[in-house]
N, C-alpha and C positions, 0 to 999 in steps of 0.2 A: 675555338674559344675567342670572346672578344670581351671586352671591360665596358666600364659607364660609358667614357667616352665614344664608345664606337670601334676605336682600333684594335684589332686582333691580335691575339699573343702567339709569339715564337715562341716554340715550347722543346725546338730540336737543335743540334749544331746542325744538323744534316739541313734541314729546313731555311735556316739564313744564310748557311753555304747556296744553297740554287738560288736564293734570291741575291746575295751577291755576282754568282756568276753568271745571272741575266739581267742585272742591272747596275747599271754605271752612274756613280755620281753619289752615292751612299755613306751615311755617316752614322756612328752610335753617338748618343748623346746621355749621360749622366743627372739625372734632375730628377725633378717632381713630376717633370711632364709636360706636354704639349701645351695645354690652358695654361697653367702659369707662363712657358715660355715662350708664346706666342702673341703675348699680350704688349711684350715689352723688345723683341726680338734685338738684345743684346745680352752679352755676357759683363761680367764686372772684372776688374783683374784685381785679386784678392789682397795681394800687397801694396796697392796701392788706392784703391776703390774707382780706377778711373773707368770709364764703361768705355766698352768696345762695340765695332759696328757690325756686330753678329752675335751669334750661338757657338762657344767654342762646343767642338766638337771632333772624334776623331773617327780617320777615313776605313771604309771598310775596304776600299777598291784594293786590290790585290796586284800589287805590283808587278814587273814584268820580270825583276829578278827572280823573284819566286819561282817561274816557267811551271812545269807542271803536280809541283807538289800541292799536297793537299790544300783543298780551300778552307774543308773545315778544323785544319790546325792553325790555320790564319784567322779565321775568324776567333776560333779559340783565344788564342795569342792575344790577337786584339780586344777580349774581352775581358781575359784575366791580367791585362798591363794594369786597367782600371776598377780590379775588383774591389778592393779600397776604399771610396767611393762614400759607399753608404755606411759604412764604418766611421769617417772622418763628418759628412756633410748630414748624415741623419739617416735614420730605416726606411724614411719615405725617398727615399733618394734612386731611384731607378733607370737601368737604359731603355733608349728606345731608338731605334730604327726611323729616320729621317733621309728624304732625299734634299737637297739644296744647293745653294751656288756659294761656292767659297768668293770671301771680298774681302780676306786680311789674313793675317797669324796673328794670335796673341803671343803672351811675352814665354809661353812655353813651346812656341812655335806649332801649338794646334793650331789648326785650320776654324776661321769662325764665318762661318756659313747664313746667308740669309736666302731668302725665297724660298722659305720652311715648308718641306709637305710632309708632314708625319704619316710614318706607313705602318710600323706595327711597336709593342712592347714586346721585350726578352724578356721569358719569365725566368721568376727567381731559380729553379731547376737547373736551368740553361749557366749559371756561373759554376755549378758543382761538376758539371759537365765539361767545362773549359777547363776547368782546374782538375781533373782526370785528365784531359786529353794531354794537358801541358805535363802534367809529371808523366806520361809515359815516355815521355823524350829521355833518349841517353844521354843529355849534358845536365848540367845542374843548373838553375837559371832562374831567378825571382822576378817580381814584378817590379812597377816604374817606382814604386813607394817600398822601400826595403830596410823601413825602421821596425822589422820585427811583426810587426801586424797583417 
């Protein structure tokens, strides 16, 4: 499946897991989308309005601690920290799958990336799926935003 734009949708955890673990340098990103954020390829930091010299964005790369456990619990993980999201910033507010070069942290210490090459959307499926994968873990454990929502 692919959108107006062109780019294809993830539609599996299983599916952004192999693209994670065949490619290096990967980020999710929370928005409207490529068009809008490409046009202007910075982020603003919201308490203060000062713009930054990128797209924040967070990593999909899969750390070395992790060693052989699953990738798509990581990806998971990393998709329900920021389920949120479209709740808070509007329904049109969606991830997508970016490769890029990190050139800073914002003031949350995400990583804000430029040399933008959008690769594909997560479709909406794929959060319900994250947030399955997450509660089947034996600790108890909420997302980065834990005022209840």
């Amino acid at each position: 499946m692919s959108t107006p734009d062109g780019l294809p949708v993830v539609s599996r955890l299983a599916d952004l897991a192999r693209l994670v673990e065949t490619h290096h340098g990967l980020y999710v990103r929370w928005s409207r989308g490529p068009a809008p954020d490409l046009g202007r390829v910075s982020s603003t930091d919201e308490l203060t309005g000062v713009p930054m010299p990128g797209l924040s964005a967070n990593p999909l790369d899969v750390e070395d601690w992790w060693e052989d456990r699953s990738v798509e619990l990581w990806v998971a993980r990393r998709l329900y920290d920021y389920a949120h999201l479209p709740h808070e910033k509007g329904p049109d507010v969606r991830p997508w799958v970016l490769w890029g070069r990190e050139t800073g942290r914002g003031p949350d210490n995400e990583p804000l990336v430029v040399d933008v090459d959008p690769l594909c959307w997560i479709a909406d499926g794929m959060i319900g799926e994250a947030r399955a994968e997450v509660a089947r873990q034996e600790r108890a454990w909420g997302p980065l935003r834990r005022d209840g929502r």
